[in-house]
C-alpha positions as CSV (number, residue, x, y, z in Angstrom):
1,X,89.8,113.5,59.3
2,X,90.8,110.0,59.7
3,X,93.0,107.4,58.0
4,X,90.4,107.0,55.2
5,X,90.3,111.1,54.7
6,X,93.8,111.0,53.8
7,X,95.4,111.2,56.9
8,X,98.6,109.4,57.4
9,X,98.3,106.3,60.5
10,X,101.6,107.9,62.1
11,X,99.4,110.9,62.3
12,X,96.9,109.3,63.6
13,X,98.9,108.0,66.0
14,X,100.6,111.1,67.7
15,X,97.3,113.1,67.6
16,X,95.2,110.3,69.9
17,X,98.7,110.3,71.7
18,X,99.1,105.9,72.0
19,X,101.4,103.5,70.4
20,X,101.2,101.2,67.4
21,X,101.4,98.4,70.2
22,X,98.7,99.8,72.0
23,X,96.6,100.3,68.9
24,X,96.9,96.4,67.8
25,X,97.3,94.8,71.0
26,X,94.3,92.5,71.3
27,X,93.8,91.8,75.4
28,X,93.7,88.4,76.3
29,X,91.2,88.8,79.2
30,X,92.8,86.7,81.8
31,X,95.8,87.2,84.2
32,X,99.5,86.3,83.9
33,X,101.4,84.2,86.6
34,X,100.5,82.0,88.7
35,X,97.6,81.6,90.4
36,X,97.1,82.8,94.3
37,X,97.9,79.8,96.6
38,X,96.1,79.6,99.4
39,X,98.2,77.1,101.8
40,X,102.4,76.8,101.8
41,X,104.6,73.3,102.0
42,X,105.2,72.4,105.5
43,X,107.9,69.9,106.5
44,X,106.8,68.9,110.5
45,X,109.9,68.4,112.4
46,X,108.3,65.6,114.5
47,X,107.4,63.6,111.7
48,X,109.5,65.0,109.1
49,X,106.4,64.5,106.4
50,X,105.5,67.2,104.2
51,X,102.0,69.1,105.4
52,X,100.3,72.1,103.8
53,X,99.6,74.8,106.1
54,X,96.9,78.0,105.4
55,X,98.9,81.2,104.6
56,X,97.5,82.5,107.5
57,X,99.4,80.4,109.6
58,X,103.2,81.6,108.0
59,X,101.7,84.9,108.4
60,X,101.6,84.6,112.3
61,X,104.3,82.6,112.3
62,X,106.1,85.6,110.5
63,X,104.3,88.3,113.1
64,X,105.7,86.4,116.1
65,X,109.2,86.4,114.5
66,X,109.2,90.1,113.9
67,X,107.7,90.5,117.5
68,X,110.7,88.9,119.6
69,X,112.7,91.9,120.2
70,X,115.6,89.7,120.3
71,X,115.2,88.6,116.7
72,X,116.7,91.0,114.0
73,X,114.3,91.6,111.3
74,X,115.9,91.7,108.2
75,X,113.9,89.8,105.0
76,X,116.9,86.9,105.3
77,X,117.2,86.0,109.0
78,X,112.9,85.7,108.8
79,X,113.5,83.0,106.4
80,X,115.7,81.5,107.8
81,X,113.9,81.4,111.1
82,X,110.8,80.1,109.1
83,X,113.1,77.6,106.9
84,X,114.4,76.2,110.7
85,X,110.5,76.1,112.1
86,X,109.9,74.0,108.5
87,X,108.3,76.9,106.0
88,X,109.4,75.8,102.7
């Protein structure tokens, strides 16, 4: 039986078990949001000129902070520490 057999579409509905959004949602076929970046701003402290720097590169940066035993390691004092070494 289907909707043309006479059954009724909320029938439908709760017998294949999905939505009426998930029924007329038409996919899109590309992602939301931003794109992945691959580098992060940079102010150098030397020159005080904004650089971009690979994502690796906060990544150690962020390793060696967390490694200092002396350093606490909450989520806010790390950026802090990286907003002081220039991370924007």
């Amino acid at each position: 039986m289907s909707i043309g057999s006479g059954m009724s579409f909320e029938d439908c509905l709760s017998i294949t078990g999905i939505t009426r959004n998930q029924f007329y949602h038409k996919p899109k076929g590309n992602k939301q949001g931003k794109p992945l970046s691959k580098d992060t701003k940079w102010r150098n402290p030397n020159t005080n000129q904004m650089e971009k720097v690979p994502n690796a590169k906060v990544v150690e940066d962020i390793c060696e902070i967390k490694g200092d035993v002396n350093q606490a390691d909450y989520y806010k004092l790390i950026c802090v520490a990286l907003c002081l070494k220039g991370s924007i």
